[in-house]
N, C-alpha and C positions, 0 to 999 in steps of 0.2 A: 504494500500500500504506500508505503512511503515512497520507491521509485515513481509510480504514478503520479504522485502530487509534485513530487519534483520535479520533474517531465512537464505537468501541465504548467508550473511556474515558471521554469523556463520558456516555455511557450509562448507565455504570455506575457514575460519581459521583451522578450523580441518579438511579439506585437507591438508591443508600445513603442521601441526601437524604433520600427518600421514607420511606425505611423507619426514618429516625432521628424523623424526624417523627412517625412513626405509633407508635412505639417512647413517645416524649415524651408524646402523647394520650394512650396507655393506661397510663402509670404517672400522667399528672396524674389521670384517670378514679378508676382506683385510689387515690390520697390522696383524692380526695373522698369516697371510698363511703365509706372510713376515717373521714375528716372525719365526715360523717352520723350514721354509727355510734355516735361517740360523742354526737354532741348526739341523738339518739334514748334512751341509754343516760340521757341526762338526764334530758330531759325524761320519760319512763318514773322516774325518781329522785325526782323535783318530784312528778307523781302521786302515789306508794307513801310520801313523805314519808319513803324513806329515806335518812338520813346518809351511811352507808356505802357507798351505789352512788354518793352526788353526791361522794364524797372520793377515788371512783378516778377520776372522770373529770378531776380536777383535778389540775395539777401541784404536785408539793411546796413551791412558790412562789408558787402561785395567788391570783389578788385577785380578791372580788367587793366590787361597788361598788352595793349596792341602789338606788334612791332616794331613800329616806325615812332608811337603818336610817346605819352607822357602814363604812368599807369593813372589811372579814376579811379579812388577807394569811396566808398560812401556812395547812400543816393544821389550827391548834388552834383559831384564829380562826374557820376553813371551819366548822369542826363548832361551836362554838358562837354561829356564825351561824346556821345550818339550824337545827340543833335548835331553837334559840329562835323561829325563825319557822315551823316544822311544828307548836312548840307552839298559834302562833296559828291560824294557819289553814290548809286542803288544797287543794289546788290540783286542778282539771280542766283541764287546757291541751295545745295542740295547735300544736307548734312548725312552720310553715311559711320554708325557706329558700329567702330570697329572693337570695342572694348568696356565693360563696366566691371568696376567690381564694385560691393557695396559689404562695409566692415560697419554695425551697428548705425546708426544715425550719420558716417560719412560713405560719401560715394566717390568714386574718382573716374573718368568717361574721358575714353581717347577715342577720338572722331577726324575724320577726314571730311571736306568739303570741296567740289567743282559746279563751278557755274559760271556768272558774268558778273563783269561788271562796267555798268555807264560812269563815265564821268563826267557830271555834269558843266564843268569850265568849258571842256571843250566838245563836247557831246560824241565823245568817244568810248567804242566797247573795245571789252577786252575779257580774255580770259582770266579766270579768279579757282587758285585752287591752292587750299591750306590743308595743313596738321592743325586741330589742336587740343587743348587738355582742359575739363572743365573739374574742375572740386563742388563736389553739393554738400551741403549738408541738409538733414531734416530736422523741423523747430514747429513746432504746433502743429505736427502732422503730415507738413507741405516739405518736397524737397526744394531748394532753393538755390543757386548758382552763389556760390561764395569766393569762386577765385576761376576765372577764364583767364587764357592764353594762348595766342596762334603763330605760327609761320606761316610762311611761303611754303607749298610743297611745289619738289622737281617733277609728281607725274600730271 
């Protein structure tokens, strides 16, 4: 009798094994869809050249680190980063993620992009295609861009 009861305990420890496991996959699944979401809600931001959707997807402590430009920590920085570079030019771009991982409440997402770009001085296109690396973090439930940064890619 007692091998039987042991037998069925084990059995039923690795149920729950199983089922914590499978529990862990769909809530990590679940933070990345979220994850996406918001770099979707971006990159749709970067298109439309609007402020206002790139300043929710960021947290109230966000840093973007352009390339070329100066980095913009803070909301007030964010927004008169964008705006100054929606001034110059519109962006056509198609963010492809090639990478998340997600370790508790941070995320970290390496992303490539191609597409165009007009520039409005001289009303000239051109090809636009980067690396870059976004940090989230989640705060009230919401993930939220807390450190961007891109290059130039060679392909």
């Amino acid at each position: 009798m007692g091998l039987l009861t042991t037998g069925h305990l084990a059995e039923g420890q690795t149920k729950k094994g199983i089922n914590k496991q499978i529990t862990q996959t769909m809530d990590l699944q679940t933070e990345k869809q979220a994850i996406e979401k918001v770099l979707m809600t971006y990159e749709d931001a970067l298109n439309t050249s609007d402020v206002n959707k790139v300043l929710q997807v960021y947290g109230e402590d966000g840093m973007f680190m352009p390339t070329t430009l100066p980095t913009a920590t803070g909301t007030e920085e964010l927004k008169e980063s964008y705006t100054s570079i929606f001034k110059m030019i519109q962006l056509t771009v198609k963010f492809t993620i090639e990478e998340i991982i997600v370790s508790g409440d941070v995320a970290f997402v390496r992303t490539s992009s191609k597409g165009t770009v007009l520039i409005h001085a001289n009303g000239e296109t051109g090809s636009e295609a980067n690396r870059e690396f976004f940090l989230l973090q989640k705060k009230n439930g919401e993930w939220k861009i807390t450190r961007y940064m891109f290059n130039k890619s060679s392909k």
